[in-house]
Structure formats: structure tokens, C-alpha cells
KETORPA-297398 format. One record per atom (N, C-alpha, C, O): x negated, y, z; atom name; residue number from 0. Coordinates in steps of 0.2 Angstrom, whole numbers, plus 5000, padded with zeros to 4 digits. Example, Ala and Ser with C-alpha at 12.3 -4.5 7.8 and 13.67 -1.06 7.14 Angstrom:
BEGIN
{{4934,4972,5039},N,0}
{{4938,4978,5039},CA,0}
{{4934,4984,5039},C,0}
{{4929,4983,5042},O,0}
{{4936,4989,5035},N,1}
{{4932,4995,5036},CA,1}
{{4936,5000,5039},C,1}
{{4933,5006,5040},O,1}
END
This chain:
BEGIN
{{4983,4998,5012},N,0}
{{4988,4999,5007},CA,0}
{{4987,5006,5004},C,0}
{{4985,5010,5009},O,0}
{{4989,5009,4998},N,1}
{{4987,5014,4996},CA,1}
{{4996,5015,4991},C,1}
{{5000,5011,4989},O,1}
{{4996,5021,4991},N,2}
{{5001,5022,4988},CA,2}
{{5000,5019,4980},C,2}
{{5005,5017,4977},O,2}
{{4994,5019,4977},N,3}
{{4995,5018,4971},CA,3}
{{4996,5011,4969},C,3}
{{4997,5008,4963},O,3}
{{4995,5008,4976},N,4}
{{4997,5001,4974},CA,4}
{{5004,4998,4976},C,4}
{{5006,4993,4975},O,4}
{{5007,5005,4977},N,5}
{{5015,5003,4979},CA,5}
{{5018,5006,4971},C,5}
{{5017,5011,4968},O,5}
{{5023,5002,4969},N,6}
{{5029,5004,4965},CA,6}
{{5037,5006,4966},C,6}
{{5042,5003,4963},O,6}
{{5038,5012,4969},N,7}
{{5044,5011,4974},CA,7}
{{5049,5009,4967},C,7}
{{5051,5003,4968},O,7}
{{5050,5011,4961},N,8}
{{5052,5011,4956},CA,8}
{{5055,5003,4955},C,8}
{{5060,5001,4954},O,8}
{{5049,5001,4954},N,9}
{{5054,4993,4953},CA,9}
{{5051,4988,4960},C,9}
{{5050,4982,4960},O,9}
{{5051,4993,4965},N,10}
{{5052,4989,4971},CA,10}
{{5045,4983,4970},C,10}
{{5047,4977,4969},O,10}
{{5041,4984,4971},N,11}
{{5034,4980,4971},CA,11}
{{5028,4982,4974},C,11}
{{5028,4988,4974},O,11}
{{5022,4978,4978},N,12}
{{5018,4981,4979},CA,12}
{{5014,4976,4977},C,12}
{{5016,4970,4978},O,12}
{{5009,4977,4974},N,13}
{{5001,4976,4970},CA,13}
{{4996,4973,4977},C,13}
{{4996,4975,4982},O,13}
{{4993,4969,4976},N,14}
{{4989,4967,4980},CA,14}
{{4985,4965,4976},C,14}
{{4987,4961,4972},O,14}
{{4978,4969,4976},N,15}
{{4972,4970,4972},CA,15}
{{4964,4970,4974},C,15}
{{4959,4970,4972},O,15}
{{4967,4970,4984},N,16}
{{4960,4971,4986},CA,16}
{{4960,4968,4993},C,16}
{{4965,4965,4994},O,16}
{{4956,4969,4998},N,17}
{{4958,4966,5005},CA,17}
{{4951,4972,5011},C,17}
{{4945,4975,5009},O,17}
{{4955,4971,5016},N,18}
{{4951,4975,5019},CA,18}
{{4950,4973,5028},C,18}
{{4954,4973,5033},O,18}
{{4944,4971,5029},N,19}
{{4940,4968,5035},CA,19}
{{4938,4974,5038},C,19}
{{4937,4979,5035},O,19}
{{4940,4972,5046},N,20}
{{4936,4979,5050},CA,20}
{{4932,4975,5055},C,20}
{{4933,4970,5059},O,20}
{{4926,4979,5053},N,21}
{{4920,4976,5057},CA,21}
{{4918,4979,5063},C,21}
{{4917,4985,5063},O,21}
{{4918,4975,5068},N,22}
{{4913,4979,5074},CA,22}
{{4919,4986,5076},C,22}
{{4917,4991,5078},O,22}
{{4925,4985,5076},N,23}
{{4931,4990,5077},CA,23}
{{4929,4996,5076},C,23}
{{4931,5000,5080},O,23}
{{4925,4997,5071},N,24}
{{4923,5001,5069},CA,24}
{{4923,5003,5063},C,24}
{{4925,5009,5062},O,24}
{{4922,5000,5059},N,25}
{{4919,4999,5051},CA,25}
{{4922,4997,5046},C,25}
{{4918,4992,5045},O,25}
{{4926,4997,5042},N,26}
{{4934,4995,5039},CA,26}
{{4929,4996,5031},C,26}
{{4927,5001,5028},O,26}
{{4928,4988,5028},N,27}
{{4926,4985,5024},CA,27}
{{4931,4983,5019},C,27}
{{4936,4979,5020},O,27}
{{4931,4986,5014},N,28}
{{4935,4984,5008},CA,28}
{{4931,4980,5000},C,28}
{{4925,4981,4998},O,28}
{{4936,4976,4997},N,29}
{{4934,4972,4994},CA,29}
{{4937,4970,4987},C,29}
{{4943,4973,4986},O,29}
{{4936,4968,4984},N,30}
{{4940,4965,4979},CA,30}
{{4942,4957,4982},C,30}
{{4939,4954,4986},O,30}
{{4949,4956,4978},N,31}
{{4952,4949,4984},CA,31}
{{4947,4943,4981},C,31}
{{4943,4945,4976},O,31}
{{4948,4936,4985},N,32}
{{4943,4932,4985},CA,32}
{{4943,4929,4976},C,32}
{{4938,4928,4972},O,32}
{{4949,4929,4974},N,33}
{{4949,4926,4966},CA,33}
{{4956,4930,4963},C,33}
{{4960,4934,4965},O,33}
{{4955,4928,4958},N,34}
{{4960,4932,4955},CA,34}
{{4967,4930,4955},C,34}
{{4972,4933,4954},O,34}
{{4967,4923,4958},N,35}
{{4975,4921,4958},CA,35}
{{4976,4923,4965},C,35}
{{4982,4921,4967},O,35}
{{4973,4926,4970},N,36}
{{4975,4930,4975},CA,36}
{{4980,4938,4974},C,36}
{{4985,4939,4976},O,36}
{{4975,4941,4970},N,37}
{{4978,4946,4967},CA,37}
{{4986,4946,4964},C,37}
{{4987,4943,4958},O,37}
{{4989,4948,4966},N,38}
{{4998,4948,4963},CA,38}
{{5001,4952,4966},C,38}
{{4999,4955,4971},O,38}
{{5009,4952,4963},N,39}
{{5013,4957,4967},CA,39}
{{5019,4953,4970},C,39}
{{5022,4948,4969},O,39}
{{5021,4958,4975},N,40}
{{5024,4957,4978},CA,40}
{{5030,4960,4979},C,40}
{{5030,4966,4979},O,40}
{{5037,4958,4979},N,41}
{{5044,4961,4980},CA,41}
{{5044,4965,4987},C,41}
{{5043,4962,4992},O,41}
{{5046,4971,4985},N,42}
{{5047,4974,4993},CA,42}
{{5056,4976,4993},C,42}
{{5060,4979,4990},O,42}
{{5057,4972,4999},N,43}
{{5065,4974,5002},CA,43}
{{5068,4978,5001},C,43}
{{5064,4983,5000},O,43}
{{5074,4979,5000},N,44}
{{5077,4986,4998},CA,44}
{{5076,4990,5005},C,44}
{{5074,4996,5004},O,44}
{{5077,4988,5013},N,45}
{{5074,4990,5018},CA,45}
{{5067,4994,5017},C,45}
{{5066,5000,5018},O,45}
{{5064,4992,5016},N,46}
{{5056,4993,5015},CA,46}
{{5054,4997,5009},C,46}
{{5049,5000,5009},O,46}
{{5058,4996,5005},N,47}
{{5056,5002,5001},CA,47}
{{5059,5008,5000},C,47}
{{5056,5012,4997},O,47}
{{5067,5009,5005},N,48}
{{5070,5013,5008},CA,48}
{{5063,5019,5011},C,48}
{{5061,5024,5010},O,48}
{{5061,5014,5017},N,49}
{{5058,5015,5021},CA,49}
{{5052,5019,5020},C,49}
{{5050,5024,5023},O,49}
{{5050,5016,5014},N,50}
{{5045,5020,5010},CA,50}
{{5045,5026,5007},C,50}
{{5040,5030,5007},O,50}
{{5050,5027,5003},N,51}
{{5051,5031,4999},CA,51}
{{5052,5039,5004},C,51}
{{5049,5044,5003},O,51}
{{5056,5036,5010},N,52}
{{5057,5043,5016},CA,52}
{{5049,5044,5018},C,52}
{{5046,5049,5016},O,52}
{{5047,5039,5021},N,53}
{{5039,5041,5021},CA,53}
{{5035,5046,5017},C,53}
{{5033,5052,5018},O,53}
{{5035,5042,5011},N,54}
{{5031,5045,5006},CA,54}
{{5033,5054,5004},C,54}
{{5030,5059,5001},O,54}
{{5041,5053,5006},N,55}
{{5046,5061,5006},CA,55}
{{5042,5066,5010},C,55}
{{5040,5071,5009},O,55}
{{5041,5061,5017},N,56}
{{5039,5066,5021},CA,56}
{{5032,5068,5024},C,56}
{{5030,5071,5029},O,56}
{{5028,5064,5018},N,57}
{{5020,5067,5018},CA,57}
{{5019,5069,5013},C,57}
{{5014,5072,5014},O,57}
{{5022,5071,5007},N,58}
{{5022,5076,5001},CA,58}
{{5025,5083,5004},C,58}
{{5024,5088,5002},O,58}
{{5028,5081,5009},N,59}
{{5032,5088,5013},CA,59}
{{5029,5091,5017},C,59}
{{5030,5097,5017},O,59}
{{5024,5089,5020},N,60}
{{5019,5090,5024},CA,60}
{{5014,5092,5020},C,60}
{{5011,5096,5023},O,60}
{{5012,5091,5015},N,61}
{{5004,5093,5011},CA,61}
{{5007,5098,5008},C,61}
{{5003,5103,5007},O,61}
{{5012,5099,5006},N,62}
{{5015,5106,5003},CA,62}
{{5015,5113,5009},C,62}
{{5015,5119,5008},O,62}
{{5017,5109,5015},N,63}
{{5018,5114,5021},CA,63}
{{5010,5118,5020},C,63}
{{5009,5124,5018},O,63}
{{5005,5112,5025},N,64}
{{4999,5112,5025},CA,64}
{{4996,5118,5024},C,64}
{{4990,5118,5025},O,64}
END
């Protein structure tokens, strides 16, 4: 997941790609298998709570940095 696939704003997250690790090593990304895989998703007010504090305190961090 990437942030720019997140919408904390209207509570959403975008699913656009998928990602295989190969050989536990190797982290294989993709476009999803068809397009009607591709969609969004509602995120909980929990979870996007959750997020937003994250997101608070890694901008907080890169400005520290």
C-alpha cells in the first residue's frame, strides 16, 4: 500500500496493483489480475483514525530528519 492510494479524506483506499514476494526476498509488483479487481475500498473510521496519526507521525519525522 502506498499512501497515494490511500484517501484519508473520504475514507477510501484504491486498490490498483498487487504485490508477490518471491523467494523471501524479492517483492514483485503488478497491475491486478483484470480490471474488475481494481476498486475501492471503505476504510473504518478506526482505521483511518489510525492512519491519519501514522501518516502525522512520519511527516513529523521527515521534517525532523
Amino acid at each position: 500500500m502506498r499512501w497515494a492510494d490511500v484517501d484519508l479524506g473520504r475514507a477510501a483506499l484504491a486498490v490498483s496493483n498487487t504485490r508477490t514476494l518471491m523467494g523471501n526476498r524479492t517483492v514483485m509488483e503488478k497491475d491486478t489480475k483484470s480490471l474488475a479487481a481494481e476498486r475501492q475500498l471503505p476504510l473504518p473510521d478506526l482505521v483511518r483514525e489510525a492512519l491519519t496519526c501514522f501518516r502525522a507521525m512520519q511527516v513529523a519525522e521527515k521534517t525532523r530528519g
